[in-house]
C-alpha atoms as an extended CHARMM CRD file, in Angstrom:
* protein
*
       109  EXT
         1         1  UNK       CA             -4.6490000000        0.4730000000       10.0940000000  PROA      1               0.0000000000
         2         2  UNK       CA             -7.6590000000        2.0000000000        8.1110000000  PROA      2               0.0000000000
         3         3  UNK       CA             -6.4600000000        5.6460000000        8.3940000000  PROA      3               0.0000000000
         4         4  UNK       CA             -2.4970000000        4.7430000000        7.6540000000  PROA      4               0.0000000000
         5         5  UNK       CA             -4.5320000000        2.8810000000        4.0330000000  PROA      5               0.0000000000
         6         6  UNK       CA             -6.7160000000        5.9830000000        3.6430000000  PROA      6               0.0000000000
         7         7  UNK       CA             -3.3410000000        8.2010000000        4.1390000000  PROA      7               0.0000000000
         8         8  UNK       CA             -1.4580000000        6.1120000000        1.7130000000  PROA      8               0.0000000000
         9         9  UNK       CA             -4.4000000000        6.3040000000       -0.8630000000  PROA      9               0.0000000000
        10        10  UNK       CA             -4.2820000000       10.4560000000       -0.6250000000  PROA      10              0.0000000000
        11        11  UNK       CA             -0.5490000000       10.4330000000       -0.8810000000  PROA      11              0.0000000000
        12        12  UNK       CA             -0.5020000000        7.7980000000       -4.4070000000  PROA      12              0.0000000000
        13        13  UNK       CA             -3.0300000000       10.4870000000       -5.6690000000  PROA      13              0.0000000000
        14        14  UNK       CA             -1.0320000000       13.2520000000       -5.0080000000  PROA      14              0.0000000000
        15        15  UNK       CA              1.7410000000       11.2750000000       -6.7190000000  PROA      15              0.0000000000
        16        16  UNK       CA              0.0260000000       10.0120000000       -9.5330000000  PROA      16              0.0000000000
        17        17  UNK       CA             -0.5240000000       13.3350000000      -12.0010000000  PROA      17              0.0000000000
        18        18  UNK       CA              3.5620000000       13.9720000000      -11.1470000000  PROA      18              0.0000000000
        19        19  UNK       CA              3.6300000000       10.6970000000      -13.4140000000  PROA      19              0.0000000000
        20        20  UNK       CA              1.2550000000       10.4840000000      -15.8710000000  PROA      20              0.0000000000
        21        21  UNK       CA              2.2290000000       10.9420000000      -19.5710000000  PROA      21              0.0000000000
        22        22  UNK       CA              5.2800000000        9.5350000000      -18.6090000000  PROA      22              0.0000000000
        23        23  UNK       CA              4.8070000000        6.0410000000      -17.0480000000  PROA      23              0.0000000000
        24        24  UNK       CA              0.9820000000        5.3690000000      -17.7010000000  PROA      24              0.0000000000
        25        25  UNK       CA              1.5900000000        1.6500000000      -16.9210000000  PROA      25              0.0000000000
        26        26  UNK       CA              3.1190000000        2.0970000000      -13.1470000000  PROA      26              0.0000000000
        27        27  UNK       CA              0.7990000000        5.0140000000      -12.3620000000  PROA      27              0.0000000000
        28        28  UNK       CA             -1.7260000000        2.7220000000      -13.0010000000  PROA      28              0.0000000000
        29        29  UNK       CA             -0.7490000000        0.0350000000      -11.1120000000  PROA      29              0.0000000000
        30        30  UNK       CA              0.4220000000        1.9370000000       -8.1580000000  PROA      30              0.0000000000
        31        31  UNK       CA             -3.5180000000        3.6330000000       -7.6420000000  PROA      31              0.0000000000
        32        32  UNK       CA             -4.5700000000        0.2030000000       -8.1820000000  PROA      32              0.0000000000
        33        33  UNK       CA             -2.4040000000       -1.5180000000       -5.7590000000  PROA      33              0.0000000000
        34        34  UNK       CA             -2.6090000000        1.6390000000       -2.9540000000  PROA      34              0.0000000000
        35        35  UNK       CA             -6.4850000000        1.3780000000       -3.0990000000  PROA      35              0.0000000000
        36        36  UNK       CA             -6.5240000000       -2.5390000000       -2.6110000000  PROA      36              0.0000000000
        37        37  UNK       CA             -4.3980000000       -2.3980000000        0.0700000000  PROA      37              0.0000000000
        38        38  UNK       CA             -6.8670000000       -0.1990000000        1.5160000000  PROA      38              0.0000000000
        39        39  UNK       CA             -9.8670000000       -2.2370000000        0.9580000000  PROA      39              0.0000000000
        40        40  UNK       CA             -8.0290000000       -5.0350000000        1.7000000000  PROA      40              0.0000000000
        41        41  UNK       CA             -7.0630000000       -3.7870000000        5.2760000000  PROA      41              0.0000000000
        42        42  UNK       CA            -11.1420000000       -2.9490000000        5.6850000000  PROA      42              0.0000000000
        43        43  UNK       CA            -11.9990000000       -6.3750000000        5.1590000000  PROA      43              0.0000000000
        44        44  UNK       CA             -9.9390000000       -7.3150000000        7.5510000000  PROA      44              0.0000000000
        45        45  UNK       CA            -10.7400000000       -5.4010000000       10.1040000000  PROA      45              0.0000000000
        46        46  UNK       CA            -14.3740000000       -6.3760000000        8.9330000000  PROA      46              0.0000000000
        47        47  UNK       CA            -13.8010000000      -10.2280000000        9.1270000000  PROA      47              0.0000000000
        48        48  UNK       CA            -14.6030000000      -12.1000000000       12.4990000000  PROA      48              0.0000000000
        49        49  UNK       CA            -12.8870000000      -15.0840000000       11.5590000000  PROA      49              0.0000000000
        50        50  UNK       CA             -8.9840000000      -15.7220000000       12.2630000000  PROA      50              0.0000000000
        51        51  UNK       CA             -8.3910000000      -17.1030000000        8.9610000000  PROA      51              0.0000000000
        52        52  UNK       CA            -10.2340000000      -15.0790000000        7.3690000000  PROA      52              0.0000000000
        53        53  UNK       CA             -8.8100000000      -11.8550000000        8.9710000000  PROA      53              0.0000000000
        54        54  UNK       CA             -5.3510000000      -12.6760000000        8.2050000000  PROA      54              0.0000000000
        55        55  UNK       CA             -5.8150000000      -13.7970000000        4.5990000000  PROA      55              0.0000000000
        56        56  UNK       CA             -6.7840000000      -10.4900000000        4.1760000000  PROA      56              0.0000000000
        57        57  UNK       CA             -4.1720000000       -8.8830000000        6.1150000000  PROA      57              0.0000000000
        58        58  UNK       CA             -1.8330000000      -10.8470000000        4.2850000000  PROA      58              0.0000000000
        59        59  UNK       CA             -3.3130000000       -9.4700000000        0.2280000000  PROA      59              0.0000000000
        60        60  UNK       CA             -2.6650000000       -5.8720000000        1.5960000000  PROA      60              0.0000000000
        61        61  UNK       CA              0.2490000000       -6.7390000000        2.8600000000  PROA      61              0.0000000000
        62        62  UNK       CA              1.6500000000       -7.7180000000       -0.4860000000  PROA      62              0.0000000000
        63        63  UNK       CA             -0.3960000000       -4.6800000000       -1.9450000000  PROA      63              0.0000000000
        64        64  UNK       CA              1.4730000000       -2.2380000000        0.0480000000  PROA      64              0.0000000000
        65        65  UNK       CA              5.0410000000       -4.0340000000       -1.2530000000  PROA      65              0.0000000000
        66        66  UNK       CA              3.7250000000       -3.5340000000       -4.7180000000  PROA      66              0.0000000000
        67        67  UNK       CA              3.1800000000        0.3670000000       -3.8440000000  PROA      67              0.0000000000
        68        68  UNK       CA              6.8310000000        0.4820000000       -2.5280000000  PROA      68              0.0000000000
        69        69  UNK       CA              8.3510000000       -1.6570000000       -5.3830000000  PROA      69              0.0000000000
        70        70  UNK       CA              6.5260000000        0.9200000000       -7.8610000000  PROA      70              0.0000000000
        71        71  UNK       CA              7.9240000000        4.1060000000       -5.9790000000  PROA      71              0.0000000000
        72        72  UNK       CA             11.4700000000        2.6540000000       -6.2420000000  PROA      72              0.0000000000
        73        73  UNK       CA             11.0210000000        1.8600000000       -9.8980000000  PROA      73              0.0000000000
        74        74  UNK       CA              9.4880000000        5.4550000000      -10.6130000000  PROA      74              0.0000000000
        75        75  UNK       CA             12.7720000000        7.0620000000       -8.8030000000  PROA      75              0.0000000000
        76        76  UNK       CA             15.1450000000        4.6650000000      -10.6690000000  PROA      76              0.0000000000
        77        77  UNK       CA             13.2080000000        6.0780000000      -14.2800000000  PROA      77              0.0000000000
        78        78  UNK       CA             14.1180000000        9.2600000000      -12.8320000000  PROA      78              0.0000000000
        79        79  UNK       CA             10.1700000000       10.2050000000      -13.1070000000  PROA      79              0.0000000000
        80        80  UNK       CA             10.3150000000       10.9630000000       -9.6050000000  PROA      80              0.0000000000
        81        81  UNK       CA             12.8100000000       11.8800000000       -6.9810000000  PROA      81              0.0000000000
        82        82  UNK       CA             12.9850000000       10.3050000000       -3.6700000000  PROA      82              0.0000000000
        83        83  UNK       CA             11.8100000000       13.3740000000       -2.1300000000  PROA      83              0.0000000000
        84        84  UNK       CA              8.5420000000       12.8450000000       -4.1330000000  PROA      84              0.0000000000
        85        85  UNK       CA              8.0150000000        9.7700000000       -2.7290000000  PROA      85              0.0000000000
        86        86  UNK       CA              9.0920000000        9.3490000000        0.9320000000  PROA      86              0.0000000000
        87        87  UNK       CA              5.8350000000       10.2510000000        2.3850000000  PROA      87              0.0000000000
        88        88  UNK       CA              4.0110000000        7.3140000000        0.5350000000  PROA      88              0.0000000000
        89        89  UNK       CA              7.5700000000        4.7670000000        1.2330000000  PROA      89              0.0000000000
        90        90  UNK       CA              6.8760000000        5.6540000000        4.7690000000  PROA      90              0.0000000000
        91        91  UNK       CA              3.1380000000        5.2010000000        5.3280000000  PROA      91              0.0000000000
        92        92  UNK       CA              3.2960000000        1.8380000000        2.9250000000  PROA      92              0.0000000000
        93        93  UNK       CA              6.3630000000        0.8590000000        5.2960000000  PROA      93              0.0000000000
        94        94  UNK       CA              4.2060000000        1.9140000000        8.5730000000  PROA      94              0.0000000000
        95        95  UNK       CA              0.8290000000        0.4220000000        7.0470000000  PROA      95              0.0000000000
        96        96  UNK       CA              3.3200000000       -3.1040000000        6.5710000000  PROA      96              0.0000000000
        97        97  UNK       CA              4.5480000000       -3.9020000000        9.8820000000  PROA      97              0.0000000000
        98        98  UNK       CA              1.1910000000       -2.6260000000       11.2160000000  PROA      98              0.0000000000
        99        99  UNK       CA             -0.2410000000       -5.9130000000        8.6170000000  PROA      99              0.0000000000
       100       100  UNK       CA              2.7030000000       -7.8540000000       10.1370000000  PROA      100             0.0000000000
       101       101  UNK       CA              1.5240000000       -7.8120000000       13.6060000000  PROA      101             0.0000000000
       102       102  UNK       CA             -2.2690000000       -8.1030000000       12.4770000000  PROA      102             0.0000000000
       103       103  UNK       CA             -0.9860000000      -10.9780000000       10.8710000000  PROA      103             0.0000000000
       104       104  UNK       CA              0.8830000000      -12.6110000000       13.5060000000  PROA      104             0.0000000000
       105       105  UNK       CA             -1.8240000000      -12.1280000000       16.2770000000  PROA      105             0.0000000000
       106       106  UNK       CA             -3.8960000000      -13.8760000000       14.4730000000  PROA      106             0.0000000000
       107       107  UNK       CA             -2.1370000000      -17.2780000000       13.8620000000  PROA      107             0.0000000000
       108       108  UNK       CA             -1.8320000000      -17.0160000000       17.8530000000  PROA      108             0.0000000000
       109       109  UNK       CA             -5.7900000000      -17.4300000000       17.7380000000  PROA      109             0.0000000000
């Protein structure tokens, strides 16, 4: 789960200078939310407790969401086309369900 964060991270940077000047706010946001979900993920894999572990599976989790709802708002501003973006959709989709089954194995503890 660490390298599909770490992935996402160098994809939103490759991303970001497409958009800046032109949506400072989202560009912004979406580093932001990319690198939490990263450091998020770490602490999880960091934490020995259940709880623990999947509160902060579950904070990436929504992290990564935020990274996909800010890709589909820079395509519908027509600041970037979906081409652009489908690397990053697909490793925030990927990183998801991989937080989704952290998650869920877990509450089985």
């Amino acid at each position: 789960m660490i390298e599909a964060g770490e992935l996402l991270v160098a994809e939103v940077d490759w991303l970001i200078p497409m958009c800046r000047g032109r949506a400072e706010n989202a560009c912004h946001h979406l580093g932001k939310s990319a690198e939490s979900a990263l450091y998020n993920t770490s602490e999880g894999v960091a934490a020995f407790k259940p709880k623990v572990k999947a509160n902060c599976y579950e904070i990436a989790k929504r992290e990564a969401a935020e990274v996909l709802s800010i890709l589909k708002l820079l395509v519908t501003r027509k600041i970037l086309v979906q081409s652009d973006i489908d690397k990053a959709w697909n490793i925030a989709r990927s990183l998801i369900a991989m937080l989704v089954s952290a998650i869920k194995a877990q509450d089985k503890r």
